[in-house]
C-alpha positions, -999 to +999 in steps of 0.1 A: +478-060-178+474-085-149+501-070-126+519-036-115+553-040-103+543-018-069+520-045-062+539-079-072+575-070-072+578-054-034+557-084-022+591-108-025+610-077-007+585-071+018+587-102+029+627-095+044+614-064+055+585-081+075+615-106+090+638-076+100+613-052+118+584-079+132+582-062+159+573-029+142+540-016+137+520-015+105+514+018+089+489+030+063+469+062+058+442+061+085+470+045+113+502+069+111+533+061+128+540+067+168+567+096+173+591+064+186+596+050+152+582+080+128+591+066+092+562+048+074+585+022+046+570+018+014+563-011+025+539-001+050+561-004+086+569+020+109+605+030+118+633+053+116+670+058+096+667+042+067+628+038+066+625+082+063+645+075+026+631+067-007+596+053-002+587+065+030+551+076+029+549+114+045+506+107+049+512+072+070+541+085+091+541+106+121+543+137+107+546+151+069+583+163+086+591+128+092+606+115+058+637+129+049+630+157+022+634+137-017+663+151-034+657+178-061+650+162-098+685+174-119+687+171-157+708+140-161+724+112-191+730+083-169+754+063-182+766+026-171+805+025-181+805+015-147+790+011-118+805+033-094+775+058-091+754+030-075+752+015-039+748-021-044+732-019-008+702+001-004+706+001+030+741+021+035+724+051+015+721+081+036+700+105+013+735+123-005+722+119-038+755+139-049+771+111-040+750+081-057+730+081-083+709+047-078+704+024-049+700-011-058+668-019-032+666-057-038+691-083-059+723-078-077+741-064-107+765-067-133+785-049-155+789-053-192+817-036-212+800-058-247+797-022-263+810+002-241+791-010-208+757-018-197+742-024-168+727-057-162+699-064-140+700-103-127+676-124-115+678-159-095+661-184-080+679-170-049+674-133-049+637-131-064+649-103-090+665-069-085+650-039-085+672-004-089+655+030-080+673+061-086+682+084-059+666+117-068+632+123-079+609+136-107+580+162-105+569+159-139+595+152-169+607+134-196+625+102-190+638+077-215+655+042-207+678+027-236+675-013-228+674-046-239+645-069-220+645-106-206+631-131-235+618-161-205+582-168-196+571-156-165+606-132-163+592-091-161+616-065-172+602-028-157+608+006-163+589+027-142+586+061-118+569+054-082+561+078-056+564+075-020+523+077-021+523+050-052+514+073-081+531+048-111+537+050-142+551+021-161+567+001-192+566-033-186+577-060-204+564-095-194+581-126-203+591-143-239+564-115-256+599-102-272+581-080-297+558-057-278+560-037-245+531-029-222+521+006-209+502+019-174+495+045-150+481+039-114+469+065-086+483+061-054+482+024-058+448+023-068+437-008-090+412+002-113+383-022-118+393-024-153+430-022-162+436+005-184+470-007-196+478-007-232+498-029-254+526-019-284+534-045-306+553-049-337+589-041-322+624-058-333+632-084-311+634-066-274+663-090-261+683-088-291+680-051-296+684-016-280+651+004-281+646+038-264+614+039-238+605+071-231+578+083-206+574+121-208+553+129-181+534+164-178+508+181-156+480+177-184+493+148-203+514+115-203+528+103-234+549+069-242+573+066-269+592+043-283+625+049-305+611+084-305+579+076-320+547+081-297+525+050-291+500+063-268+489+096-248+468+098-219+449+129-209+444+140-171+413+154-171+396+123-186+404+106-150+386+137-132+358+117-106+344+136-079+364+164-082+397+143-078+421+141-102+433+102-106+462+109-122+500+107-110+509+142-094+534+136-067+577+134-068+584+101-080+614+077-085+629+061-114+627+026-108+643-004-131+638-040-126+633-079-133+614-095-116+599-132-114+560-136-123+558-166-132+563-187-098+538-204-081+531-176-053+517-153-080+480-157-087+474-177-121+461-143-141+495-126-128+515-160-143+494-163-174+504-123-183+539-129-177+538-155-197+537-186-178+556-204-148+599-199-150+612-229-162+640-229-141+662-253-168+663-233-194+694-238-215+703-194-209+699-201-173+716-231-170+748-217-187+746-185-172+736-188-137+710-165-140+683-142-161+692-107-172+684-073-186+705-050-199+700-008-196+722+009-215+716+044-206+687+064-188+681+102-195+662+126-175+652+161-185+631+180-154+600+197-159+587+206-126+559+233-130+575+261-114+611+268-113+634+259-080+650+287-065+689+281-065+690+270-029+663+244-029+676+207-026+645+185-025+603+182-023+589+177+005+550+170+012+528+204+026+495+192+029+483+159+041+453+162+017+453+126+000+431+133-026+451+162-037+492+164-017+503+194-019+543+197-029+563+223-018+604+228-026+627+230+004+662+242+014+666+218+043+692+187+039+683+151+024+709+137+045+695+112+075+720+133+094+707+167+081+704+199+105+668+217+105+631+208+098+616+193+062+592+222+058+586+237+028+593+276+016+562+290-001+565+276-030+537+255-035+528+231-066+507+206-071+521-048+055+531-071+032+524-109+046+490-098+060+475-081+027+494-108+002+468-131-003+441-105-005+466-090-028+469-118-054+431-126-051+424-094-066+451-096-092+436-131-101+405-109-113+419-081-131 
């Protein structure tokens, strides 16, 4: 595959983030945050509030305490009747995930009552796609998304998990290739020299039709599925190099999106995989007002490799090895607001503008 939606999609976002917090400092492994602004954002800038949520990076910020703990994963059948158990705003979400079960980080929504509501991912010339990620997380599990893709060159539908430390897995579905879906792992952001991204053809139409995508992720294996049959399985140990395991390991997010490839700030091997430039005057855009996917349902069944005590609300990082993070649960509140440290009980289990155009030089390679 020619792109990763951690390395294409949050460019277009970054680049309001960049706007917002200029004045910010940049943040990355080997230059953490100051204590002033402690948060290092997904999208590698230092800050506070919002930036210790969902994406904040515990080995860039000032202290693995910094980010707010990630909420506990919870067995779940989400459901879009509605969509009252989403925040439209990203930005308003204070950590409750009791209260919300996605935050819409980028874009806009819909909602669908065509057979017994959907909801329905948008993407305009105006917005540059929308990306939802779900407000708890997921050590390890079994995940399946019920959804109908885009069917335009250069559109991406995504289903994926991210971590705060980019450990991905993904299904992607580029552009009018309405018959086959695309499958990928990446190690804290780490872009291989050689993809190792599969294809799956051979599927009834993907825009027209419901098909169940199911990533069941364990310590030892990942395995993709689709309409319950598996497609591929990938075993950990064959990414052992130099005694580190290059294989996703830490909490991670459910992430859903669509996303635009095929525009002219992409590099032309990220365009030619989506499958070409968005032709803007297509007769669905034209008459809609936009592009669209459409999720139907997304189930979640928890495997995390030792059981959470009853008390335990979230995961928080316990060693700042980056090699190998070490995961620990923790009692203390999610909540931006939340009394008491982010340390964990002992229960242990394993920059956007400036880096854009080296960015989409290497994807022009892959």
């Amino acid at each position: 595959m020619y792109a990763t939606i951690s390395f294409v999609f949050p460019l277009l976002v970054g680049l309001l983030v960049t706007e917002v917090r200029a004045a910010q400092s940049q943040c990355n492994v080997t230059s953490a945050c100051l204590k002033a602004d402690p948060c290092c954002s997904e999208f590698g800038f230092c800050g506070d509030d919002h930036f210790c949520l969902g994406g904040c990076n515990p080995l860039a910020s000032h202290g693995l305490d910094s980010c707010r703990p990630e909420p506990l994963c919870k067995d779940a059948n989400y459901v879009f009747t509605d969509n009252s158990r989403i925040l439209t705003n990203s930005t308003f979400f204070d950590g409750n995930a009791s209260q919300y079960d996605w935050v819409v980080e980028h874009g806009n929504i819909m909602n669908s009552n065509s057979s017994g509501g959907e909801l329905v991912l948008l993407l305009t010339q105006e917005n540059g796609g929308t990306k939802l990620s779900s407000t708890r997380y997921v050590h390890y599990g079994t995940i399946t998304a019920k959804l109908k893709t885009g069917r335009w060159g250069g559109v991406v539908t995504a289903f994926i998990t991210m971590s705060d430390i980019k450990d991905e897995i993904d299904w992607e579905f580029p552009g009018a290739a309405i018959t086959e879906g695309q499958t990928n792992f990446f190690w804290q952001g780490v872009i291989p020299q050689q993809t190792i991204g599969e294809t799956h053809g051979n599927l009834q139409d993907t825009f027209a039709n419901y098909h169940d995508y199911t990533i069941d992720w364990q310590p030892e294996t990942l395995t993709f599925s689709i309409d319950g049959n598996v497609v591929r399985t990938i075993k950990a140990s064959d990414f052992d190099q130099g005694g580190v395991r290059r294989y996703p390991n830490t909490p991670s997010r459910i992430q859903l999106s669509l996303w635009p490839a095929g525009v002219d700030t992409f590099a032309a091997g990220t365009v030619e995989w989506a499958g070409g430039m968005i032709d803007w005057s297509n007769a669905d855009y034209q008459a809609a007002g936009h592009f669209y996917a459409m999720v139907k349902s997304v189930s979640v069944k928890c495997a995390d490799p030792q059981r959470p005590g009853p008390n335990m609300t979230g995961y928080v990082y316990s060693g700042n090895a980056s090699a190998n993070p070490s995961i620990a649960f923790t009692n203390s509140s999610t909540l931006l607001n939340g009394a008491g440290p982010t340390q964990g009980v002992a229960i242990h289990f394993s920059h956007v503008i400036a880096l854009t155009a080296a960015l989409l030089a290497t994807l022009a390679v892959l």
